[in-house]
C-alpha positions in Angstrom: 113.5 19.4 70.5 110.6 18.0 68.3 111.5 14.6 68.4 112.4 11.5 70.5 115.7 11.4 71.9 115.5 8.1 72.8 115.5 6.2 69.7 118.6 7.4 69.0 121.8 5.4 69.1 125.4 6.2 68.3 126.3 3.9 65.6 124.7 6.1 62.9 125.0 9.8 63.6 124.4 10.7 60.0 121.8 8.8 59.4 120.2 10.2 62.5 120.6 13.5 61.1 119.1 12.2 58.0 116.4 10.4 59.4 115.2 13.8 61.2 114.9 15.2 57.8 112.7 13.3 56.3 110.1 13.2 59.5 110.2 17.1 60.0 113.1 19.3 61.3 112.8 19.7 65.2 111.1 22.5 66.8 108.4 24.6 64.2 109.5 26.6 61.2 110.4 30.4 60.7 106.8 30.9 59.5 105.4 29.1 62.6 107.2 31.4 65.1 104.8 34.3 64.6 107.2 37.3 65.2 104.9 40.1 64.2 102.7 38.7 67.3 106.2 38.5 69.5 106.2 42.5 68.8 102.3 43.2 69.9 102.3 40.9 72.6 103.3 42.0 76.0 104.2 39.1 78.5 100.8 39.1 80.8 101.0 38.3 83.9 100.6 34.7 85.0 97.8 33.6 87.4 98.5 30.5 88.8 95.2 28.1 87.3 93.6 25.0 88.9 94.6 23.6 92.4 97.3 24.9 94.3 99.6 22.1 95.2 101.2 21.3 98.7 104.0 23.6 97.8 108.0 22.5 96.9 109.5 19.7 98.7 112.3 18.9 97.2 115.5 20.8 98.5 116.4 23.7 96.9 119.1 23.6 94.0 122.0 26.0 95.5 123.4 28.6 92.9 126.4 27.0 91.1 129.4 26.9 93.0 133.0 27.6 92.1 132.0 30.1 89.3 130.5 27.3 87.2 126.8 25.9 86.1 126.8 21.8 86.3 126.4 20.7 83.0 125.9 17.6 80.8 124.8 16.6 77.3 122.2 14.7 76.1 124.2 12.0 73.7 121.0 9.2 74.0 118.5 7.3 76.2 118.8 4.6 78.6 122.4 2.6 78.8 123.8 4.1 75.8 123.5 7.7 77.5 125.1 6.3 80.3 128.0 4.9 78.9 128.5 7.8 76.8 129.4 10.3 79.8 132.5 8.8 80.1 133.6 9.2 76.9 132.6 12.7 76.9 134.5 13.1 79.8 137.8 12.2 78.0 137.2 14.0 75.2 137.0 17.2 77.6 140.3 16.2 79.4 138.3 15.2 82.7 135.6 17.7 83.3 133.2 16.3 85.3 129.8 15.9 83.9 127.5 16.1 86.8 124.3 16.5 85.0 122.5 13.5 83.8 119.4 13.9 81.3 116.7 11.7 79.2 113.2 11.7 78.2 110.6 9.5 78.7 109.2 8.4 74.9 105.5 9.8 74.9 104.0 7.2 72.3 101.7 5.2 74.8 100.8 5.9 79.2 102.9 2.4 79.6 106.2 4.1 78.3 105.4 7.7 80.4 104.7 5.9 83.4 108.4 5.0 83.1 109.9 1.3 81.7 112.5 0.3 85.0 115.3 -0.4 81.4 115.2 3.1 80.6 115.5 4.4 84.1 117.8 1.9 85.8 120.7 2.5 84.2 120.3 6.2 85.3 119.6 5.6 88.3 122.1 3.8 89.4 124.2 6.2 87.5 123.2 9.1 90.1 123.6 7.1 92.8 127.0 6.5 92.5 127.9 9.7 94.0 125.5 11.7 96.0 126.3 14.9 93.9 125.2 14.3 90.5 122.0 15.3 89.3 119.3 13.2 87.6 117.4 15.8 84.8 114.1 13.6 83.2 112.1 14.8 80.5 107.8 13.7 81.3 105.3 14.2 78.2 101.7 15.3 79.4 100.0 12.9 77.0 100.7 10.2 75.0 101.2 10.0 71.2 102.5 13.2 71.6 104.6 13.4 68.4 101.7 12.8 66.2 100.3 15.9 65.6 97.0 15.6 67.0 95.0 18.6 65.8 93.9 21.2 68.3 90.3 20.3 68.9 91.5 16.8 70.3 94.7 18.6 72.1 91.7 20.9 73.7 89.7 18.0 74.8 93.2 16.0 76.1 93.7 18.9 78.0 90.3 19.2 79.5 90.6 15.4 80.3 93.6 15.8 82.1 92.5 18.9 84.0 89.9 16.6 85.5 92.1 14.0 86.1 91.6 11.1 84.2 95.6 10.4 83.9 96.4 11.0 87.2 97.3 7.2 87.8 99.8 7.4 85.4 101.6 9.8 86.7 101.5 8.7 90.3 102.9 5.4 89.1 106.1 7.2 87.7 106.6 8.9 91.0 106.6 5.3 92.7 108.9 4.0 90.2 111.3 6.9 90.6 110.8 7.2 94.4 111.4 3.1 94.6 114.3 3.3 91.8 116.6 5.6 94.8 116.1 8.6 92.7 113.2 10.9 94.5 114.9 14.0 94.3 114.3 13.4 90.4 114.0 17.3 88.5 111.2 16.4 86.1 110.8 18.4 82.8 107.2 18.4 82.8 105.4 19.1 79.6 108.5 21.3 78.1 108.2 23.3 74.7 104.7 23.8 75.7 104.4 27.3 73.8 105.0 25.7 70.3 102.8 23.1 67.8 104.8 20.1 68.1 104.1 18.1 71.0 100.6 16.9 72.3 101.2 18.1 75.6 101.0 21.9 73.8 99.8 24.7 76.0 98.3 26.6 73.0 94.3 25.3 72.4 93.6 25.8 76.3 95.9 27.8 77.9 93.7 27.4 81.6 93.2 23.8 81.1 96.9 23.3 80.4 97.6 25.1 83.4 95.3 23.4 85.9 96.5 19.7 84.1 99.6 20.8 85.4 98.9 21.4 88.8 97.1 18.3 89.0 100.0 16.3 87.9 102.2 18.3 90.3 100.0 17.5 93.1 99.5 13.7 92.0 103.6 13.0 92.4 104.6 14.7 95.1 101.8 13.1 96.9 104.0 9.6 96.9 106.1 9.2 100.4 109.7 10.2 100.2 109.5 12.0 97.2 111.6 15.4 96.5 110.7 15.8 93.1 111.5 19.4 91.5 109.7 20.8 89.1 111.3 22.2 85.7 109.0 24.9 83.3 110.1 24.9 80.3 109.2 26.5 77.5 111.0 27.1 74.2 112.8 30.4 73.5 110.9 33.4 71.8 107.0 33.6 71.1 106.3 30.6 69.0 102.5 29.5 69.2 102.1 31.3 72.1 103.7 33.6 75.0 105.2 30.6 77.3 104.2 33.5 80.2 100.5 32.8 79.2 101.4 29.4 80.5 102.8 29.4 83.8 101.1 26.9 86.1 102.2 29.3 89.4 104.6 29.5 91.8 103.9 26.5 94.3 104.1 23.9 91.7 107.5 24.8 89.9 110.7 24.7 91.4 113.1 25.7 87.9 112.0 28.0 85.1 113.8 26.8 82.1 114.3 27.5 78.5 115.4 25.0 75.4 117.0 27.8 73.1 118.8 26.9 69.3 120.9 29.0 67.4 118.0 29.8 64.9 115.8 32.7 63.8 114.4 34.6 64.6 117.4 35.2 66.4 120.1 35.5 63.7 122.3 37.1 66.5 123.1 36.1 70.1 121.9 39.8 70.7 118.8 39.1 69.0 118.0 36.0 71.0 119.1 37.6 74.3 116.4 40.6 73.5 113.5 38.5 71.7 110.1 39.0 73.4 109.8 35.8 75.6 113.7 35.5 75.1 116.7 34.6 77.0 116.4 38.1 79.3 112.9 37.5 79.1 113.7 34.4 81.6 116.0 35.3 83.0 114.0 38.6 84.8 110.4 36.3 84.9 112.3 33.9 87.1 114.0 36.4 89.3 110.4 38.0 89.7 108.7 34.4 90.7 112.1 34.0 92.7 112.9 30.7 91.0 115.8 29.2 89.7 117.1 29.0 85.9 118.2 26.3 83.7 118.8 25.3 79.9 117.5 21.4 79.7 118.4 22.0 75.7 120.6 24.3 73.7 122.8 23.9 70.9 123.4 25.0 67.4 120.5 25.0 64.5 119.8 26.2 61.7 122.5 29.1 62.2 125.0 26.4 61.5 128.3 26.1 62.7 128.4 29.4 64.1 131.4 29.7 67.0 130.4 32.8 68.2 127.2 31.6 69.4 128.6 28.7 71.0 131.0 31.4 73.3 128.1 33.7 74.2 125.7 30.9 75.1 128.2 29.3 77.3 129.3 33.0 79.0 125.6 33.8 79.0 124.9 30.5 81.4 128.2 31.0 83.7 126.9 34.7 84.2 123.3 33.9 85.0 123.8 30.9 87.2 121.9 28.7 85.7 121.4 25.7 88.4 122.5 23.3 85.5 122.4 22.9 81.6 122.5 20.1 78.9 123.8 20.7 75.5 121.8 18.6 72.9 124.9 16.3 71.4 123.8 15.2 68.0 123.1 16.6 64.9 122.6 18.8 63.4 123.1 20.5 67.4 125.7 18.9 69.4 129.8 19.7 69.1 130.9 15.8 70.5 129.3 13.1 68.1 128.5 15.6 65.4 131.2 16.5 63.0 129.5 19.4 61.0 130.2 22.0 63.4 134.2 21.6 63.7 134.3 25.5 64.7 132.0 25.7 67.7 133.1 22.0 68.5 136.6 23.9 69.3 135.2 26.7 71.3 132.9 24.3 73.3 136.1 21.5 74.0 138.2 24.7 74.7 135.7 26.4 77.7 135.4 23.3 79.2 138.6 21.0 78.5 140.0 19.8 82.3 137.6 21.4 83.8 137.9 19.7 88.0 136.1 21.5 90.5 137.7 22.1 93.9 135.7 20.0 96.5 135.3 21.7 99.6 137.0 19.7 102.8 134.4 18.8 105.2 134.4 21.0 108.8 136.0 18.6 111.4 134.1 17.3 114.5 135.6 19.6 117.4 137.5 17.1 119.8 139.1 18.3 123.4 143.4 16.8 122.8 144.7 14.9 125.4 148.0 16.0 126.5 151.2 13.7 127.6 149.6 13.4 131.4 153.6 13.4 132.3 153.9 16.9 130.7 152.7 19.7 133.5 150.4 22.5 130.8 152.4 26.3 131.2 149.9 28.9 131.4 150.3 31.6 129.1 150.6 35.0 131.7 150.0 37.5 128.9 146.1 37.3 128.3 144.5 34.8 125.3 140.9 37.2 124.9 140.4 39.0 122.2 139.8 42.6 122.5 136.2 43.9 122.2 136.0 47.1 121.0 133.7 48.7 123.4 130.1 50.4 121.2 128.2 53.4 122.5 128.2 57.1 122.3 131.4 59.5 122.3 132.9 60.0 125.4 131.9 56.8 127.1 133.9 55.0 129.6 135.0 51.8 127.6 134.0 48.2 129.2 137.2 46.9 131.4 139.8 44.6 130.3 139.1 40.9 130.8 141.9 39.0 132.2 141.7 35.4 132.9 142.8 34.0 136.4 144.6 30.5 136.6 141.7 28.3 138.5 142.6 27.2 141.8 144.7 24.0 142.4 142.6 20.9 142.7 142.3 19.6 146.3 143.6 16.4 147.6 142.6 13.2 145.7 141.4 14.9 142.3 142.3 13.7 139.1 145.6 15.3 137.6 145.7 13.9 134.3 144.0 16.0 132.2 144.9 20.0 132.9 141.8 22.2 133.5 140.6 23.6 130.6 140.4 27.5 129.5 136.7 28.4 129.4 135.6 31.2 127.2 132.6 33.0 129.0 131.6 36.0 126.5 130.2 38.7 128.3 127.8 41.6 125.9 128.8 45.0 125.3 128.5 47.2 127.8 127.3 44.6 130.7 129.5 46.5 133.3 128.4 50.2 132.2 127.7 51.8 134.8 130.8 50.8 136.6 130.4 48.7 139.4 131.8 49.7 142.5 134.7 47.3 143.1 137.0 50.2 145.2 138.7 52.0 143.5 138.7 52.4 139.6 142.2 51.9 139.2 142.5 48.5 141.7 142.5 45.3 140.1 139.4 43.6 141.3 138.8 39.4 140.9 135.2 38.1 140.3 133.9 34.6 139.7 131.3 33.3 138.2 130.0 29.6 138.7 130.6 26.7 136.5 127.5 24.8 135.9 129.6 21.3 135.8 128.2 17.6 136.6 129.8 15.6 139.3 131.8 13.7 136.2 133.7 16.9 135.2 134.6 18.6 138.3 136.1 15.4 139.1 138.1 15.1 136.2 138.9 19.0 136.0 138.6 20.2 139.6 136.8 23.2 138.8 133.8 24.5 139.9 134.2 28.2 139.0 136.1 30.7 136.5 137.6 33.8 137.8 138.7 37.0 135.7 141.0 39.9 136.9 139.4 43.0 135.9 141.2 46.0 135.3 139.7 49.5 135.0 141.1 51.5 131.9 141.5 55.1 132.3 138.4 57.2 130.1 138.9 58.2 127.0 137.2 61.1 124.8 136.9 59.7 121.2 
């Protein structure tokens, strides 16, 4: 969105809304969107500009489990959004909001370096349980809601390309790597195909590019970082095809999209099919093998339009996004905004008590110990499962295992704990041909030695396993 999340607070929703108004509705006008360009211009490919980086290092965000995306809402900055999940969380009977998102304010370095009051609070929000997931919005440059024209964007980006802000940057990382919260994803530079942000790809699209690699490079440089990496561009052409910008594969982890109910896509259809749209991301990221996300989404200028609301949420669930954040104030969100009663419904209604199962953790295998006053029975009918012999048609099939009761300890060895039953696998077709053990038909006994220490054939009395083998008459399959 086009302007700054964090000054917002929720005592005065409305006047929020209003306020918006009068400094310039988020994200650029119809006219701005250039759709007749969107029909001409094909998505070229995307050469990766400036300096590789190091490559990922943050772990890898698994697909969504249990059918679902983990999702959260941006309600405000700092505390305020803090305190706000868990009232969100009763509204929607429980769910669990896993996903928690801000922005850093972009008007000076000092504040995009990171202020420790904005980012405390969250971080000691997502260290309170080890799953949650800490989503931070970066600006490339300062001022960057002032709409600096694109001669001093060009030179901006040009300055940053040769890295004259780099120390801002690396200071961030510290603070987020020293704050607990190094596995940070960082939406670096987002909407960068529009007009409204300083940090706009569109004046130098190679400059942009290598900027971002350097700022890439510059973070995860700082010990004990696992930062990840989240491209986002807007939905749709705008200024520019977001494709034009993509910094290249080693330095992004997450291709994302923020995407409104607006023009040009009056239907979900329509925004799905868009040049640079919704599929558009989807099959970019699947060829760059990257995860998706959607950092912003909500309702626009489309109004209170419930069918949207139901085909964005299906469209996430079915794509897998890796998490998503609904923008939750006007005129967007469904939670602290009451224009949009309809879509408020369907959203409560998809995600109302909403508890994931939490896998049980594998036990540690441990060995029982048995009442030493109880004497073990030994099963007679044999415990190994049958292998069912491989090879061509006709083939003798591999003999029966049967395990043999261990001899009895000796004098003076431990009794109290039986000996154990020791599974030794033996590979298909290791006795093809047959041995010659007599005749075919005759049980035979073999035994194979135990590679024990001193300790365990003490306390077991064993020092070798013996199998009855049985030859099976051939069968032709």
């Amino acid at each position: 969105m086009a302007h700054r999340r964090h000054t917002l607070t929720g005592a005065c929703v409305g006047a929020v809304a209003a306020g918006l108004l009068l400094l310039g509705m988020p994200h650029t006008t119809v006219d701005d969107l250039g759709t007749t360009a969107a029909a001409t211009d094909p998505a070229p490919p995307s050469p990766a500009a400036g300096p590789p980086g190091p490559g990922p290092t943050g772990a890898a965000l698994p697909a969504p489990a249990f059918g679902h995306t983990p999702m959260g809402a941006f309600t405000s900055s700092g505390a305020d959004g803090v305190r706000r999940i868990a009232d969100l969380q009763k509204w929607l009977g429980g769910t669990d909001l896993a996903v928690g998102h801000t922005y850093l304010p972009g008007e000076h370095w000092d504040t995009i370096e990171g202020e420790p009051e904005l980012l405390q609070p969250w971080a000691q929000w997502k260290n309170a349980r080890p799953d949650r997931l800490f989503v931070l919005n970066v600006p490339m440059q300062e001022r960057n809601e002032q709409h600096i024209p694109d001669s001093q964007v060009r030179t901006l980006l040009r300055s940053g390309a040769a890295g004259r802000f780099d120390g801002h940057f690396l200071e961030l990382a510290r603070r987020l790597v020293g704050l607990g919260v190094p596995d940070t994803v960082i939406v670096l530079g987002w909407e960068m195909n529009g007009t409204t942000y300083t940090h706009r790809c569109g004046p130098d699209p190679a400059s942009w590019k290598t900027y971002w690699n350097r700022i890439v490079t510059t973070m995860r440089s700082v010990p004990g970082q696992r930062f990840r990496f989240d491209f986002t561009p807007n939905r749709g052409q705008d200024a520019i095809g977001w494709t034009s910008c993509y910094p290249g594969d080693s330095v992004v982890d997450i291709i994302g999209m923020d995407s409104y109910d607006q023009p040009p896509g009056d239907s979900f259809y329509d925004q799905v099919e868009e040049p640079f749209g919704l599929q558009a991301q989807v099959d970019f990221a699947a060829a760059h093998g990257k995860a998706i996300s959607y950092p912003e989404w909500g309702l626009f200028r489309n109004g209170d339009n419930a069918d949207y609301m139901r085909m964005m949420l299906q469209w996430i669930t079915d794509h897998r996004a890796v998490y998503q954040t609904l923008t939750d104030y006007c005129p967007h969100g469904v939670w602290q905004c009451s224009d949009n009663p309809k879509s408020s419904k369907v959203f409560r209604s998809k995600n109302f008590g909403r508890v994931e199962p939490v896998p049980a953790p594998t036990p540690a295998p441990s060995v029982p110990t048995p009442d030493p006053t109880t004497t073990p029975t030994i099963p007679t009918t044999p415990t190994t499962p049958t292998t069912t012999p491989t090879g061509t048609p006709g083939a003798t099939p591999g003999p029966t295992l049967t395990p043999v009761p261990a001899p009895s300890p000796g004098p003076g060895a431990s009794t109290a704990v039986p000996a154990p039953t020791v599974m030794v696998p033996v590979p298909v077709g290791a006795f093809r041909p047959a041995p010659t053990l007599g005749s075919p038909a005759a049980p035979a006994e073999v035994c194979l030695p135990l590679e024990l220490g001193d300790a365990s054939k003490h306390q077991f009395g064993l020092s070798k396993l013996c199998f009855r083998i049985e030859w099976q008459s051939a069968k032709k399959i």
